[in-house]
CHARMM-style PDB file with segment names, atoms N, HN, CA, C and O in Angstrom:
ATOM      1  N   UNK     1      -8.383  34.004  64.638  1.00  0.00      PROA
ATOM      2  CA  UNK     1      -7.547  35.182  64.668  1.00  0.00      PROA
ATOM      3  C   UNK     1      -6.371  34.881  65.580  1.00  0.00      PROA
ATOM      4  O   UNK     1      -6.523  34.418  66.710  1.00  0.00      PROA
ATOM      5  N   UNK     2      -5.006  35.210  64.954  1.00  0.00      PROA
ATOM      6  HN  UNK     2      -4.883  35.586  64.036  1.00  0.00      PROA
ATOM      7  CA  UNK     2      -4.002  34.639  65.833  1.00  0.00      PROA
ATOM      8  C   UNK     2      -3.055  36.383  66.095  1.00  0.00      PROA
ATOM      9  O   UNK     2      -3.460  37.469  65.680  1.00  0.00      PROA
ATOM     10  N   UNK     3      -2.082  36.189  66.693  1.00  0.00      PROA
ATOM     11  HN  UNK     3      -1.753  35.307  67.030  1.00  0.00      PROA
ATOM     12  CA  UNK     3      -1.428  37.386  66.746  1.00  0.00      PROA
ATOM     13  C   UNK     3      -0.706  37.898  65.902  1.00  0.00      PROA
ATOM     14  O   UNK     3      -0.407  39.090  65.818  1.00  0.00      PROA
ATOM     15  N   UNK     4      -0.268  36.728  64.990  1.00  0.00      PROA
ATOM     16  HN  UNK     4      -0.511  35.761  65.059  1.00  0.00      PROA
ATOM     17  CA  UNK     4       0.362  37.060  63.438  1.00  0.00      PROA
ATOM     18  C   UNK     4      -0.888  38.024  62.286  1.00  0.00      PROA
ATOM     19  O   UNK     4      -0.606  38.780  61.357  1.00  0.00      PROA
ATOM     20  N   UNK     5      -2.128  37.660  62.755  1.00  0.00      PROA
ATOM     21  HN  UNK     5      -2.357  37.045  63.510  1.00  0.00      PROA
ATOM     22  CA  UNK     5      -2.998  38.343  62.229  1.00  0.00      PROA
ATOM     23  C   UNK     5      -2.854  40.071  62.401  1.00  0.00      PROA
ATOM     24  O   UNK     5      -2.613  41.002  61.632  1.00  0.00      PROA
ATOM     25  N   UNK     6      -3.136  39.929  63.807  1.00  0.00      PROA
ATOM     26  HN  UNK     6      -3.332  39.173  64.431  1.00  0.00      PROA
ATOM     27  CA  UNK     6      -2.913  41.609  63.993  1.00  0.00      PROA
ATOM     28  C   UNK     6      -2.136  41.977  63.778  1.00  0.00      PROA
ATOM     29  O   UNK     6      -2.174  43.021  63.127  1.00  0.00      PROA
ATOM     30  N   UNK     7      -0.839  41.406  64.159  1.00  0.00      PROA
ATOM     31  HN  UNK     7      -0.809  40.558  64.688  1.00  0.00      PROA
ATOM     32  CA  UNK     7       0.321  42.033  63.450  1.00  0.00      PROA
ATOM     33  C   UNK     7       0.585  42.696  62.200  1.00  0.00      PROA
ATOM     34  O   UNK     7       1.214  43.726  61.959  1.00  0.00      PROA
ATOM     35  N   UNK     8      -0.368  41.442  61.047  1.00  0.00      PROA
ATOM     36  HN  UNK     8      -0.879  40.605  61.243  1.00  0.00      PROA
ATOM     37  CA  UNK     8      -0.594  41.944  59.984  1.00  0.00      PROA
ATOM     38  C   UNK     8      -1.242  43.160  59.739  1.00  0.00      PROA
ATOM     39  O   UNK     8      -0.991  43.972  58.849  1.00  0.00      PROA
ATOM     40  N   UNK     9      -2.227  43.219  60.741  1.00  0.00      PROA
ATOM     41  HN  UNK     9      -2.431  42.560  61.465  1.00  0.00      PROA
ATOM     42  CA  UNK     9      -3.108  44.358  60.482  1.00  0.00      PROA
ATOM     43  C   UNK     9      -2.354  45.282  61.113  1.00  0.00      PROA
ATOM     44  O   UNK     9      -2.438  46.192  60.287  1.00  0.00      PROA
ATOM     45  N   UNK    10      -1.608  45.748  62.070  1.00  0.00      PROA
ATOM     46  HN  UNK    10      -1.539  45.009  62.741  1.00  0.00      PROA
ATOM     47  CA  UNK    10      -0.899  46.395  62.529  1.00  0.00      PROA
ATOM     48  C   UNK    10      -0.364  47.320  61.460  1.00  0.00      PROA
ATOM     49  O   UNK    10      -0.496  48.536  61.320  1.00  0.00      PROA
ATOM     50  N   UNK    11       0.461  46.155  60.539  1.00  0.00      PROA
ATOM     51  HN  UNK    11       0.569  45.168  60.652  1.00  0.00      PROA
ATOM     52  CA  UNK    11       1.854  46.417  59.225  1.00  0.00      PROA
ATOM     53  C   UNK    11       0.814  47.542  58.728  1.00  0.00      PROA
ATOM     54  O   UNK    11       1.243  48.662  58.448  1.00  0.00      PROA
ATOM     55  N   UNK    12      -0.479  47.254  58.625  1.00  0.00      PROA
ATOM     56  HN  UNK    12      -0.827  46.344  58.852  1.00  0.00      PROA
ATOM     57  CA  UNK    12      -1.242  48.247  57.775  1.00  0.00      PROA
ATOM     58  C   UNK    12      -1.783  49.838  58.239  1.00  0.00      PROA
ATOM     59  O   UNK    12      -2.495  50.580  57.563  1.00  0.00      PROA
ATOM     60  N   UNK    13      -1.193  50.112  59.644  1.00  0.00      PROA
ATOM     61  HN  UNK    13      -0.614  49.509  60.192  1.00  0.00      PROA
ATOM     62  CA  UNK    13      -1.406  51.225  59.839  1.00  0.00      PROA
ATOM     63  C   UNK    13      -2.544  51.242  60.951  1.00  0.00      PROA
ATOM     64  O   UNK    13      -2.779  52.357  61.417  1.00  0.00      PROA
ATOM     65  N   UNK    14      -3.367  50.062  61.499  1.00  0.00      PROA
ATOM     66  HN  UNK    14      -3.176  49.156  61.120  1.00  0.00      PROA
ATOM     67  CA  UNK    14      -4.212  49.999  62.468  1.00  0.00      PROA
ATOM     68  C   UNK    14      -3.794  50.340  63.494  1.00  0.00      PROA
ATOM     69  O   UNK    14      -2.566  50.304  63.572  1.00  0.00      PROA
ATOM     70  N   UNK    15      -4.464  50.758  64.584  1.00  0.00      PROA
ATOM     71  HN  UNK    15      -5.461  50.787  64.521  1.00  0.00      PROA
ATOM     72  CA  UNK    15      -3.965  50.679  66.142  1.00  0.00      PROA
ATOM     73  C   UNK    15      -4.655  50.032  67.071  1.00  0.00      PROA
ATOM     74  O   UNK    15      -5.783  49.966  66.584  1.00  0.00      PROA
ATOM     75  N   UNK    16      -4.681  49.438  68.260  1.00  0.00      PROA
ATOM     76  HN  UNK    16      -3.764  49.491  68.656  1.00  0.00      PROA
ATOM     77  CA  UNK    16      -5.154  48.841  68.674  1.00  0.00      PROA
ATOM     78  C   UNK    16      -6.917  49.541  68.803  1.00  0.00      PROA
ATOM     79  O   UNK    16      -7.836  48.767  69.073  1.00  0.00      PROA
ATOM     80  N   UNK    17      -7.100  50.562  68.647  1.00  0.00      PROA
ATOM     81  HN  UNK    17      -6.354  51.190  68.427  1.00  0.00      PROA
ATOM     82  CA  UNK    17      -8.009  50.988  68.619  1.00  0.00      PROA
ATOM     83  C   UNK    17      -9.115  50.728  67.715  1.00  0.00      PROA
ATOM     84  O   UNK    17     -10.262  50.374  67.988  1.00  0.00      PROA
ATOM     85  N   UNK    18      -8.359  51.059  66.146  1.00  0.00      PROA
ATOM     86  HN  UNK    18      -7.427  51.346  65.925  1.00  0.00      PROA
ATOM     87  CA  UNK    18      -8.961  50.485  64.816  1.00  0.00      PROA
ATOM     88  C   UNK    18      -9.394  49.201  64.775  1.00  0.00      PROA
ATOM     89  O   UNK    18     -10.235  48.764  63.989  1.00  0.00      PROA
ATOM     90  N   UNK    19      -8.715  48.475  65.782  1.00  0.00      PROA
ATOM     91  HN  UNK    19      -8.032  48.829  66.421  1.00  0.00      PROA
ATOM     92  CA  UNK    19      -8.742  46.615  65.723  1.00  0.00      PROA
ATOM     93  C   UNK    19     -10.158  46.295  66.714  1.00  0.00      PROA
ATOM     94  O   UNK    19     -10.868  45.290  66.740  1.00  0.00      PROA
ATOM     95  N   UNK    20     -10.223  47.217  67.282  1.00  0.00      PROA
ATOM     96  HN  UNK    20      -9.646  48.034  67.261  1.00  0.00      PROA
ATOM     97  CA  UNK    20     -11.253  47.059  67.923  1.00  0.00      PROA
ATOM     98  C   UNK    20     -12.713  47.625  67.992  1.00  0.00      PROA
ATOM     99  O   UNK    20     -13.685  47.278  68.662  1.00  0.00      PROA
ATOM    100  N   UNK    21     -12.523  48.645  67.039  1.00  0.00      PROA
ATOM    101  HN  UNK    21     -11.734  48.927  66.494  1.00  0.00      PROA
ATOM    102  CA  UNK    21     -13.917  48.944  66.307  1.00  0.00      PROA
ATOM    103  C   UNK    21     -14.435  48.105  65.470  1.00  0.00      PROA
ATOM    104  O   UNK    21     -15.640  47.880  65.361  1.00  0.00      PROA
ATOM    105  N   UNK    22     -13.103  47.339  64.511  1.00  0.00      PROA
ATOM    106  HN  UNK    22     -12.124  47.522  64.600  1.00  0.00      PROA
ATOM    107  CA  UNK    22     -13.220  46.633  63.117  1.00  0.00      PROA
ATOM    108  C   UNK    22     -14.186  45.820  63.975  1.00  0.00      PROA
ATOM    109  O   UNK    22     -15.390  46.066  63.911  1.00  0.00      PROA
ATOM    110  N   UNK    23     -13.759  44.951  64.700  1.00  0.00      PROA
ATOM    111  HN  UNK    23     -12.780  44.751  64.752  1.00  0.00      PROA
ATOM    112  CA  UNK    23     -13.722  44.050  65.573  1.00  0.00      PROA
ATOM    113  C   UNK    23     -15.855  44.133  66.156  1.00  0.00      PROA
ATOM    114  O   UNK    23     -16.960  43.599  66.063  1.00  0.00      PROA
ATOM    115  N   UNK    24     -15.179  45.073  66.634  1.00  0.00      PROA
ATOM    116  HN  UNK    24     -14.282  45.507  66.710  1.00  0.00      PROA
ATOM    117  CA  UNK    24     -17.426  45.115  67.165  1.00  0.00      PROA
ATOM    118  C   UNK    24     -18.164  46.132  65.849  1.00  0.00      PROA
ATOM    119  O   UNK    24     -19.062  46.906  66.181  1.00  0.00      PROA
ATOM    120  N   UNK    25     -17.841  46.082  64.768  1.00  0.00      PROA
ATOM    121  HN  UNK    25     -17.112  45.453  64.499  1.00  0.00      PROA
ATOM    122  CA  UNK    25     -18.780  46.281  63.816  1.00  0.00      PROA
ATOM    123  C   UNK    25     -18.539  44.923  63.178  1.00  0.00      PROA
ATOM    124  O   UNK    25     -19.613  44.686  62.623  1.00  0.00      PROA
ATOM    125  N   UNK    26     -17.683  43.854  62.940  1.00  0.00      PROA
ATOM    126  HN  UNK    26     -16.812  44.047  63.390  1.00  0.00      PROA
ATOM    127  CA  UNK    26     -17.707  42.690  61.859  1.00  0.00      PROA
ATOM    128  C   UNK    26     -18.569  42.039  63.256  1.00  0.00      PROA
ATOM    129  O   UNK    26     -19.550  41.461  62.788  1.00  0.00      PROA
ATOM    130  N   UNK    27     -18.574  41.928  64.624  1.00  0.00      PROA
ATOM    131  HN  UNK    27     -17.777  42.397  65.004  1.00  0.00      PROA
ATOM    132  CA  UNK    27     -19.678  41.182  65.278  1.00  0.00      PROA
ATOM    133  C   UNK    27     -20.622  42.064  65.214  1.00  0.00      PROA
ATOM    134  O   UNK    27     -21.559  41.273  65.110  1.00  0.00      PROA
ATOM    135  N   UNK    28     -21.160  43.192  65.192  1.00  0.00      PROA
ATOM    136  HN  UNK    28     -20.399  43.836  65.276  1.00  0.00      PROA
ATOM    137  CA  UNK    28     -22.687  43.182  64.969  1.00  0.00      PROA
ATOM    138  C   UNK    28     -23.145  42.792  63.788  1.00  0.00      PROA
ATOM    139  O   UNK    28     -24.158  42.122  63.988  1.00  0.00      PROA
ATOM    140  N   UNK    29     -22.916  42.873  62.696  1.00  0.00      PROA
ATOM    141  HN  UNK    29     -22.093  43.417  62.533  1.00  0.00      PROA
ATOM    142  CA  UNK    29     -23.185  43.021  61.015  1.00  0.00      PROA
ATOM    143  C   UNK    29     -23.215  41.016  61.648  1.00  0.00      PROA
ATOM    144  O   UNK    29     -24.386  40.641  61.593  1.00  0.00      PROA
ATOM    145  N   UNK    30     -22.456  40.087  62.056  1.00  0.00      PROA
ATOM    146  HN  UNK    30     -21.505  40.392  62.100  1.00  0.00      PROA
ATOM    147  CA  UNK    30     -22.631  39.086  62.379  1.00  0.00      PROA
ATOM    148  C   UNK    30     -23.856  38.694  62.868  1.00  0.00      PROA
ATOM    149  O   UNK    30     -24.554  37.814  62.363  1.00  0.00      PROA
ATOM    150  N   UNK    31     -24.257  39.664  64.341  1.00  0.00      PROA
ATOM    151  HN  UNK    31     -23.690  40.378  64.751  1.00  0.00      PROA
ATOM    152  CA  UNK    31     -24.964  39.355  65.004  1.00  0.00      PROA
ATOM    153  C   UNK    31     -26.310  39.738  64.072  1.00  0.00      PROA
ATOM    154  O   UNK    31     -26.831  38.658  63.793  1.00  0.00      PROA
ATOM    155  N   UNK    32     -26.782  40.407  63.710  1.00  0.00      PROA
ATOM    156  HN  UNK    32     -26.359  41.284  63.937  1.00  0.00      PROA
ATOM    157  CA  UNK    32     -28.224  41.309  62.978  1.00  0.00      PROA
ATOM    158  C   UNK    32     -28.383  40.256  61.562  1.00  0.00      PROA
ATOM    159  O   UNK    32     -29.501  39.931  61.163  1.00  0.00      PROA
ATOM    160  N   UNK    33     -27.342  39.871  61.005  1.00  0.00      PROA
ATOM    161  HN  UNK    33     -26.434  40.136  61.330  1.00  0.00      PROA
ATOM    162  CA  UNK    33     -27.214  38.629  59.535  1.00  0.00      PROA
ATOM    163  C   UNK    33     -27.824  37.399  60.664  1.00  0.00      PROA
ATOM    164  O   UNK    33     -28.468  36.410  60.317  1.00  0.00      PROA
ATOM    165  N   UNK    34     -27.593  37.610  61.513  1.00  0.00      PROA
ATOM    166  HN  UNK    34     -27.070  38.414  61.795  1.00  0.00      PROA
ATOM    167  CA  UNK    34     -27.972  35.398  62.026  1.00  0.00      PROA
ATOM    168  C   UNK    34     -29.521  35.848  62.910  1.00  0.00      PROA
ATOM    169  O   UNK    34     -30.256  34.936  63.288  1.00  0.00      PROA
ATOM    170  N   UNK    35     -29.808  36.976  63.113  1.00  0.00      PROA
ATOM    171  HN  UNK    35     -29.210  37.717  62.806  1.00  0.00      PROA
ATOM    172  CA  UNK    35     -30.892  37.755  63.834  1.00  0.00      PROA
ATOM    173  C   UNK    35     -32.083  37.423  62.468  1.00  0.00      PROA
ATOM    174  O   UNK    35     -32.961  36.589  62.686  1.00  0.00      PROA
ATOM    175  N   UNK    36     -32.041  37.951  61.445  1.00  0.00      PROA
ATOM    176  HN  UNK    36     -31.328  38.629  61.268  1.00  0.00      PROA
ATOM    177  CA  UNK    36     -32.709  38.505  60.058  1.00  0.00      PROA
ATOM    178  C   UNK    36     -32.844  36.951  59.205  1.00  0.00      PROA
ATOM    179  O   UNK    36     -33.796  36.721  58.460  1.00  0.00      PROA
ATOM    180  N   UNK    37     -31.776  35.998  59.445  1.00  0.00      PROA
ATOM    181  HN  UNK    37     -31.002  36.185  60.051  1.00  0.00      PROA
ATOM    182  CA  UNK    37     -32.217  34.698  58.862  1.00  0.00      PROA
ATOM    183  C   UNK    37     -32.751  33.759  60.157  1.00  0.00      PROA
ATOM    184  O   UNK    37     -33.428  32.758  59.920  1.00  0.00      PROA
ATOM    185  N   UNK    38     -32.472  34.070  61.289  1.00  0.00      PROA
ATOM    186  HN  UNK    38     -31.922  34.884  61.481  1.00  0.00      PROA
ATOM    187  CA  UNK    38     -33.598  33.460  62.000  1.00  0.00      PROA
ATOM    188  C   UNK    38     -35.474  33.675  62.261  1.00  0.00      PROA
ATOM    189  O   UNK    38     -36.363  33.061  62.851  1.00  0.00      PROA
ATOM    190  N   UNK    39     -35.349  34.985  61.380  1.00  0.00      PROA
ATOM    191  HN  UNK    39     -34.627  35.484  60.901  1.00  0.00      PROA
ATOM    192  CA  UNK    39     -36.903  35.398  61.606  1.00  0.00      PROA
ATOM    193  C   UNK    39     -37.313  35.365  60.282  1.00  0.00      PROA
ATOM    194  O   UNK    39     -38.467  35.548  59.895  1.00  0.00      PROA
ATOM    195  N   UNK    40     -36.173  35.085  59.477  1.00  0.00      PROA
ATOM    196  HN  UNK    40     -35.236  34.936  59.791  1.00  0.00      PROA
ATOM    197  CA  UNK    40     -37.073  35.025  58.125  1.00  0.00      PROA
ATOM    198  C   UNK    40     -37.413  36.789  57.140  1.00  0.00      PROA
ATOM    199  O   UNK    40     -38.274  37.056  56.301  1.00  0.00      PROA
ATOM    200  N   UNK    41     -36.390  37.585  57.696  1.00  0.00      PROA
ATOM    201  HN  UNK    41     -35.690  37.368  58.377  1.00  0.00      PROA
ATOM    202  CA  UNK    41     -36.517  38.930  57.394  1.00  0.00      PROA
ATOM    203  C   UNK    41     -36.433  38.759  55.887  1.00  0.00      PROA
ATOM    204  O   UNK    41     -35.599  37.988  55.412  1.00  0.00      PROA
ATOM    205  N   UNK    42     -37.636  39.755  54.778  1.00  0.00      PROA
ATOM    206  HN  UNK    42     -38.313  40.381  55.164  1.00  0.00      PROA
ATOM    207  CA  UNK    42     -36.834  39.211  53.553  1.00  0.00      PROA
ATOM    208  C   UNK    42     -36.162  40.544  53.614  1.00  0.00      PROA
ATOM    209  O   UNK    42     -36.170  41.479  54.414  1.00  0.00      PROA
ATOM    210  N   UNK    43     -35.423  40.223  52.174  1.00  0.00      PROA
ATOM    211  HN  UNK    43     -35.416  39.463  51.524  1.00  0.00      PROA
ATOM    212  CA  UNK    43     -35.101  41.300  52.019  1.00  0.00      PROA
ATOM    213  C   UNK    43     -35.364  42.292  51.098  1.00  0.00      PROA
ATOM    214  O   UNK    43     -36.365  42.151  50.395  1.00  0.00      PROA
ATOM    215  N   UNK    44     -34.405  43.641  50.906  1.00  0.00      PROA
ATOM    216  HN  UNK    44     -33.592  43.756  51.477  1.00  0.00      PROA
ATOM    217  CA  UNK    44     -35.163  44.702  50.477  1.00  0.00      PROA
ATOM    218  C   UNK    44     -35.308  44.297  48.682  1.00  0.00      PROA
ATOM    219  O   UNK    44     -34.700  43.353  48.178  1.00  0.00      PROA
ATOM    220  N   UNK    45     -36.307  45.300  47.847  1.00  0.00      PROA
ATOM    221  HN  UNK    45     -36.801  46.067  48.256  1.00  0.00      PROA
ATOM    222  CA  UNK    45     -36.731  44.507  46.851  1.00  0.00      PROA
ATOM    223  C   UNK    45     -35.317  44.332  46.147  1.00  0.00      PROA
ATOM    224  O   UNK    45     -35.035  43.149  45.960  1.00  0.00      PROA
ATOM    225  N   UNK    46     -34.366  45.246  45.714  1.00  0.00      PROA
ATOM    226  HN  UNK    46     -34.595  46.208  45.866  1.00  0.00      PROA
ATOM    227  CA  UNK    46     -33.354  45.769  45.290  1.00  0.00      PROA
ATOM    228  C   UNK    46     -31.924  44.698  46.035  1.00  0.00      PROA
ATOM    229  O   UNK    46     -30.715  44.931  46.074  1.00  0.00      PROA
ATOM    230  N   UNK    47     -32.255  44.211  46.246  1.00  0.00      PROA
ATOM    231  HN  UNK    47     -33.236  44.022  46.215  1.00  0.00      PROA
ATOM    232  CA  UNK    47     -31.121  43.118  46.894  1.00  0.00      PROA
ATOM    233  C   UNK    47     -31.171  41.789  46.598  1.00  0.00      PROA
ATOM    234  O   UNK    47     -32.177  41.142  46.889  1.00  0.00      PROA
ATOM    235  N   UNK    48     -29.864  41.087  45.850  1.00  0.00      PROA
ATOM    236  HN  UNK    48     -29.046  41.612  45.613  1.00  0.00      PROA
ATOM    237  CA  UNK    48     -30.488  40.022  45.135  1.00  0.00      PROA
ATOM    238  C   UNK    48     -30.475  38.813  46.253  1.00  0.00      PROA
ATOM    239  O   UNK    48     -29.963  38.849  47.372  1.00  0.00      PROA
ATOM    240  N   UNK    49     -31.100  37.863  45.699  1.00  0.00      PROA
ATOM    241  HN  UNK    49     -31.515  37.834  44.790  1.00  0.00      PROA
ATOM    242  CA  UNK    49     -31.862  36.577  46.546  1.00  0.00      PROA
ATOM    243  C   UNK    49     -30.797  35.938  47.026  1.00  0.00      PROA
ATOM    244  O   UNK    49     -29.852  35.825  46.246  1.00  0.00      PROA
ATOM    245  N   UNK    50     -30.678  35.445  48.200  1.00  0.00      PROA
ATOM    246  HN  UNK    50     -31.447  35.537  48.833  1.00  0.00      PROA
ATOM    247  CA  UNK    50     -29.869  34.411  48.572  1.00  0.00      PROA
ATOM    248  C   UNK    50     -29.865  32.817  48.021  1.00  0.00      PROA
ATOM    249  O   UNK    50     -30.722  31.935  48.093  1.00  0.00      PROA
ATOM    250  N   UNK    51     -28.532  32.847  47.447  1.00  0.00      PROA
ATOM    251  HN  UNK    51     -27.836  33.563  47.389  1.00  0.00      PROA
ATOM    252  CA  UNK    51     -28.680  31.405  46.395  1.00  0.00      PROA
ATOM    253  C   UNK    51     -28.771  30.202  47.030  1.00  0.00      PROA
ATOM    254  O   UNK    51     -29.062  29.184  46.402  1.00  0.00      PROA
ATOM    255  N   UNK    52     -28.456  30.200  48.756  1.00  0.00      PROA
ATOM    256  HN  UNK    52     -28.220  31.027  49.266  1.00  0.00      PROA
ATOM    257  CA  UNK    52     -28.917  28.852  49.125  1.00  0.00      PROA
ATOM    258  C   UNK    52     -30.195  28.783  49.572  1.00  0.00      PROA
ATOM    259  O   UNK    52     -30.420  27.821  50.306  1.00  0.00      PROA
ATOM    260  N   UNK    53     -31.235  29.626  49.313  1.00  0.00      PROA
ATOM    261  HN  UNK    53     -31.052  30.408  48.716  1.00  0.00      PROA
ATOM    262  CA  UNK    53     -32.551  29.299  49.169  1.00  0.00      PROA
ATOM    263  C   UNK    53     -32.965  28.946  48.002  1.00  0.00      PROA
ATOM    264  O   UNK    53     -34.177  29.149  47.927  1.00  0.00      PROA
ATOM    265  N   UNK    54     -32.487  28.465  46.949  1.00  0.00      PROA
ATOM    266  HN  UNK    54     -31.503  28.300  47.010  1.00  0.00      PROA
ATOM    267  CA  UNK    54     -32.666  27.946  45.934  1.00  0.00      PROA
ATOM    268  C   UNK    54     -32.253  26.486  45.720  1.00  0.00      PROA
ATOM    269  O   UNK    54     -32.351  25.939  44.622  1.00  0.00      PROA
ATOM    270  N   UNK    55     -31.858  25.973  46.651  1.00  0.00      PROA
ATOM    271  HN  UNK    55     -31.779  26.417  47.544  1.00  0.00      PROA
ATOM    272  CA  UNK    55     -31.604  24.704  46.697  1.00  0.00      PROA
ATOM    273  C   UNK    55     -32.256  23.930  46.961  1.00  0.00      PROA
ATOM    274  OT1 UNK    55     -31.864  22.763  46.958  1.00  0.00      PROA
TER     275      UNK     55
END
């Protein structure tokens, strides 16, 4: 992420505020995805399979 980034996101009507919610919800949804494949969580029945377990 560089400052030309936010900027971009800026152009779109964000405020520094928006940038920083985005910001700690794309790291939790990060953090709980690397949490759930380290324990082996499956998943729900209705959710399709992850294709690099098929390799």
């Amino acid at each position: 992420m560089t400052a030309a980034d936010l900027e971009a996101l800026r152009g779109h009507g964000l405020d520094d505020r928006a940038l920083h919610d985005a910001t700690q919800v794309v790291a939790y949804f990060n953090y709980i995805n690397r949490i759930a494949d380290a324990l082996h969580v499956d998943l729900e029945p209705e959710m399709p399979s992850d294709p690099r377990a098929e390799r």
